[in-house]
NURO-94906 format. One line per field, with one value per atom (N, C-alpha, C): residue in three letters; z, x, y; atom name; chain. Coordinates in nm, 2 decimals. Each point is the difference from the previous one (the first is absolute). Layout:
N
res = [ALA, ...]
up = [Z, ...]
east = [X, ...]
north = [Y, ...]
atom = [CA, ...]
chain = [A, ...]
END
This chain:
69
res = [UNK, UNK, UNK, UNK, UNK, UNK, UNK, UNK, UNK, UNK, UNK, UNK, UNK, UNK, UNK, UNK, UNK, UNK, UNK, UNK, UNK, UNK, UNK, UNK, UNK, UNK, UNK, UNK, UNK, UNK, UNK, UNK, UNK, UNK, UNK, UNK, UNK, UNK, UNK, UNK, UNK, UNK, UNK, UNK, UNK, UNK, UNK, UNK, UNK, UNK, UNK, UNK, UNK, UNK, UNK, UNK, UNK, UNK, UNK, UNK, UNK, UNK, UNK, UNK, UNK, UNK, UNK, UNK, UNK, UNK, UNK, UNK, UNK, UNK, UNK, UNK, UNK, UNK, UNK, UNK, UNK, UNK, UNK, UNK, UNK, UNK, UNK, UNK, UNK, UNK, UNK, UNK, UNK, UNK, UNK, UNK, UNK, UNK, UNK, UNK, UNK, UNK, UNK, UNK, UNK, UNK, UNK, UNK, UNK, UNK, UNK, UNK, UNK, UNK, UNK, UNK, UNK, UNK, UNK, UNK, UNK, UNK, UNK, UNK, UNK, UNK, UNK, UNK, UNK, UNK, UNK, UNK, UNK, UNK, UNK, UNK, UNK, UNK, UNK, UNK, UNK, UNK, UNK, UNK, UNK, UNK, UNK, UNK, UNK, UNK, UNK, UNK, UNK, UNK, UNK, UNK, UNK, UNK, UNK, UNK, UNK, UNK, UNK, UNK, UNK, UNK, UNK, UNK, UNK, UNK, UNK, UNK, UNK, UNK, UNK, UNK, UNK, UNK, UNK, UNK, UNK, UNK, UNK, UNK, UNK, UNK, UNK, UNK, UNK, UNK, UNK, UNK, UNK, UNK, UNK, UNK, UNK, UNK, UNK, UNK, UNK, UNK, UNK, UNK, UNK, UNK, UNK]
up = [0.97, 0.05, -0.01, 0.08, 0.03, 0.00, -0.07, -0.05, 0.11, 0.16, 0.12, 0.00, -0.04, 0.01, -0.10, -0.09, -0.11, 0.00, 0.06, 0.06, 0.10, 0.11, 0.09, -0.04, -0.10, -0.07, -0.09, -0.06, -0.08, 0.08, 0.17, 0.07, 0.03, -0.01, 0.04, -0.06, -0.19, -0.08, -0.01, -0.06, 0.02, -0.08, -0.01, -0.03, -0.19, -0.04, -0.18, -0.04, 0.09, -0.03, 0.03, 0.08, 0.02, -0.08, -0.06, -0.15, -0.06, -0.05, -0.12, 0.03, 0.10, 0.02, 0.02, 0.04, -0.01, -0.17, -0.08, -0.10, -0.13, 0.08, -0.05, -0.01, 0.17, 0.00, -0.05, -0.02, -0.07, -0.17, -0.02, -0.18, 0.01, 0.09, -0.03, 0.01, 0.13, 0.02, -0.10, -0.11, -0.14, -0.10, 0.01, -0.16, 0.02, 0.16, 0.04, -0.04, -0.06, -0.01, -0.09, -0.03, -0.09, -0.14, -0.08, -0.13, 0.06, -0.13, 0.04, -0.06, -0.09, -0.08, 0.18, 0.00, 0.12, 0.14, 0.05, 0.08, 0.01, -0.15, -0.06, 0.06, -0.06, 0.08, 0.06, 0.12, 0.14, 0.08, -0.05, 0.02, -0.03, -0.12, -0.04, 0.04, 0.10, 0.10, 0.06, 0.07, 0.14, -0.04, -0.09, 0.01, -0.05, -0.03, -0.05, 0.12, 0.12, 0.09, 0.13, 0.05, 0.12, 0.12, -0.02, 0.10, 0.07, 0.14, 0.07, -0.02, 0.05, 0.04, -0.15, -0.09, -0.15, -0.03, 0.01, -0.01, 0.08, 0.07, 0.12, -0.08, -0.04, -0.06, -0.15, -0.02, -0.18, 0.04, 0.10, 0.03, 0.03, 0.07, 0.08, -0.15, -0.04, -0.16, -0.09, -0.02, -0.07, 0.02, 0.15, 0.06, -0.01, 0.02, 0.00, -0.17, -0.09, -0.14, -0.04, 0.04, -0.01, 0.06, 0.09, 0.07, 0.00, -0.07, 0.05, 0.09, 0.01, 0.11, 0.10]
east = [3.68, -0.08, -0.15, -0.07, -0.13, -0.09, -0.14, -0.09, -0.01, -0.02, 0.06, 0.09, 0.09, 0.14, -0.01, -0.05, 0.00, -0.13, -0.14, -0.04, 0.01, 0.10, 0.05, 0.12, 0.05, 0.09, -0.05, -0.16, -0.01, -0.09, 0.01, -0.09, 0.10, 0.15, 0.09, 0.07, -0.10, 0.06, -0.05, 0.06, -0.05, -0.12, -0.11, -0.11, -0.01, 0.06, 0.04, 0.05, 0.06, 0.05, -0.10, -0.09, -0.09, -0.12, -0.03, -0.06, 0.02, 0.11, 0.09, -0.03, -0.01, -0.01, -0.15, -0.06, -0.15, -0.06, 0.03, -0.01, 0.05, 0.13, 0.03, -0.06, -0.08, -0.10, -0.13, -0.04, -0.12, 0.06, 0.11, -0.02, 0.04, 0.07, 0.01, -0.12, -0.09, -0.12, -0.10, 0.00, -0.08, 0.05, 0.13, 0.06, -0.03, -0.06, -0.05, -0.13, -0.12, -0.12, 0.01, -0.12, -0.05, -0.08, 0.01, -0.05, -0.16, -0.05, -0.16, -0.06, 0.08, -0.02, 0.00, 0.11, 0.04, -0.11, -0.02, -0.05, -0.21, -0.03, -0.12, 0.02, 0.08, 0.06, -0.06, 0.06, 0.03, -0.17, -0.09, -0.06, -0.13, 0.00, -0.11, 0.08, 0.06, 0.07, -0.05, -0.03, -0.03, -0.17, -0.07, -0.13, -0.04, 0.06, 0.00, -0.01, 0.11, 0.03, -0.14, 0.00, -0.10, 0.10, 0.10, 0.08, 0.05, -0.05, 0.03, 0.14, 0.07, 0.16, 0.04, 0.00, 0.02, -0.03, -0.14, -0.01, 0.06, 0.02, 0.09, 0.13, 0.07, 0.14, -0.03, -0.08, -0.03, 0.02, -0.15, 0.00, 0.12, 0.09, 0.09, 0.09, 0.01, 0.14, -0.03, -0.18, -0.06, 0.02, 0.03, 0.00, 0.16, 0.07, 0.16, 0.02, -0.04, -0.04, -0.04, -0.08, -0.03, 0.08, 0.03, 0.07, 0.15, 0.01, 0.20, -0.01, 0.11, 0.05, 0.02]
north = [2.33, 0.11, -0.04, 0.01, 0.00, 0.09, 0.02, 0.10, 0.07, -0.05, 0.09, 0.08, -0.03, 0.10, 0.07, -0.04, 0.12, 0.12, -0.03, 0.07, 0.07, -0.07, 0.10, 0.08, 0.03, 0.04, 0.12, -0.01, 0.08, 0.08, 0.01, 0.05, 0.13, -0.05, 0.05, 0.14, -0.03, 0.10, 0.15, 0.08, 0.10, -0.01, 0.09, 0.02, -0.02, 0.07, 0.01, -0.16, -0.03, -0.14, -0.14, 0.00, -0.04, 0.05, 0.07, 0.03, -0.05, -0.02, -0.08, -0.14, -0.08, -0.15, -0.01, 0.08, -0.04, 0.03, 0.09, 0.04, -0.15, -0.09, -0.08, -0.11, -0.04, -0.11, 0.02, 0.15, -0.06, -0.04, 0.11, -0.11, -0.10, -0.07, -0.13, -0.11, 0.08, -0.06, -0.03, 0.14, 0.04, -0.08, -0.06, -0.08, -0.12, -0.03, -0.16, -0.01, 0.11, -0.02, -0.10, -0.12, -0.10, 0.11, -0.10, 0.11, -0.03, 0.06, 0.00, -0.18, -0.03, -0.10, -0.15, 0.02, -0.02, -0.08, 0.16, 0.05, -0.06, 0.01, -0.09, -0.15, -0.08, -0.13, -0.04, 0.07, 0.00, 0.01, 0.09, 0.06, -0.11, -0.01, -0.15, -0.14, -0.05, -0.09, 0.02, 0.12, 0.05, -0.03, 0.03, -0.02, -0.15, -0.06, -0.17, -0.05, -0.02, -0.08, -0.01, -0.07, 0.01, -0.06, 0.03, -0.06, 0.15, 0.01, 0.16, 0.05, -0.13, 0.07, 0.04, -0.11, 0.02, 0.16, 0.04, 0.11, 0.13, -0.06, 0.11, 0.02, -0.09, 0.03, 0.03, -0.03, 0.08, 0.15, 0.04, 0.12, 0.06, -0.02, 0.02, 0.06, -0.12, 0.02, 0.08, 0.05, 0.10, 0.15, 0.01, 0.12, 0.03, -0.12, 0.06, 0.01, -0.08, 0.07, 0.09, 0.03, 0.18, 0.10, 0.00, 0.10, -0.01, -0.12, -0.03, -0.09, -0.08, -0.08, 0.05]
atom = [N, CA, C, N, CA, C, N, CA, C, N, CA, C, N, CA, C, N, CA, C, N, CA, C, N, CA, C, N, CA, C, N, CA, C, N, CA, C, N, CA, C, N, CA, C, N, CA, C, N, CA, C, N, CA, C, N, CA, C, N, CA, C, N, CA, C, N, CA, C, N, CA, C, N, CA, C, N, CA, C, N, CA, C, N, CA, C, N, CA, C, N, CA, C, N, CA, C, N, CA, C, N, CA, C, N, CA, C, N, CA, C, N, CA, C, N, CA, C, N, CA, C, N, CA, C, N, CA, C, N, CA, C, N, CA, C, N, CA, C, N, CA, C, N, CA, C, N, CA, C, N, CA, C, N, CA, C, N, CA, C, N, CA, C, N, CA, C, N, CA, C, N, CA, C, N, CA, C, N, CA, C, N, CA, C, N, CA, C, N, CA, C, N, CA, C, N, CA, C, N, CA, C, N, CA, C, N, CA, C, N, CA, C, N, CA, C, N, CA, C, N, CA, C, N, CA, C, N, CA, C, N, CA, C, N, CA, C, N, CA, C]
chain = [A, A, A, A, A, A, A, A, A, A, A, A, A, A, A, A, A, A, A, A, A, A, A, A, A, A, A, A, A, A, A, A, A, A, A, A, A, A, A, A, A, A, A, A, A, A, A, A, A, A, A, A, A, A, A, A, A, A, A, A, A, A, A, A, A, A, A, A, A, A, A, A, A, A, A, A, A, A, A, A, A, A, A, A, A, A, A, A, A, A, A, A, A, A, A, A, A, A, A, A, A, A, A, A, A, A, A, A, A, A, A, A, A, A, A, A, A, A, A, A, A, A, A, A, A, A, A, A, A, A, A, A, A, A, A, A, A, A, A, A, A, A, A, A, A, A, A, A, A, A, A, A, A, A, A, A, A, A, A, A, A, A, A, A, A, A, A, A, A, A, A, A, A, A, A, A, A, A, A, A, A, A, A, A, A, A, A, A, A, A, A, A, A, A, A, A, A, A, A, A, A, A, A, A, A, A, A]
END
């Protein structure tokens, strides 16, 4: 099964039940945050590097650290 089909599946549900799966993805989203210890890392990498793209995917893995994957 494919994230398609399961999105078009949970478009399918009733409304309470589609609560329940969105309610699910954000905590699973929240138990993916980086700690703060972490998140520091990541953060002084990103201001070390002078290489753009480098910094582009620091940024990038900082932001899905903070908020969840």
């Amino acid at each position: 099964m494919t994230a398609d089909q399961i999105i078009q599946d949970i478009k399918l549900l009733p409304r309470d039940e589609q609560s329940r799966v969105v309610q699910f993805a954000v905590e699973l989203a929240r138990s993916r945050q980086l700690s703060a210890e972490d998140l520091v890392v990541i953060a002084q990498q990103m201001l070390e590097t002078n290489d753009p793209e480098q910094k582009k995917r620091l940024e990038d893995k900082l932001t899905r650290g903070f908020y969840g994957d």
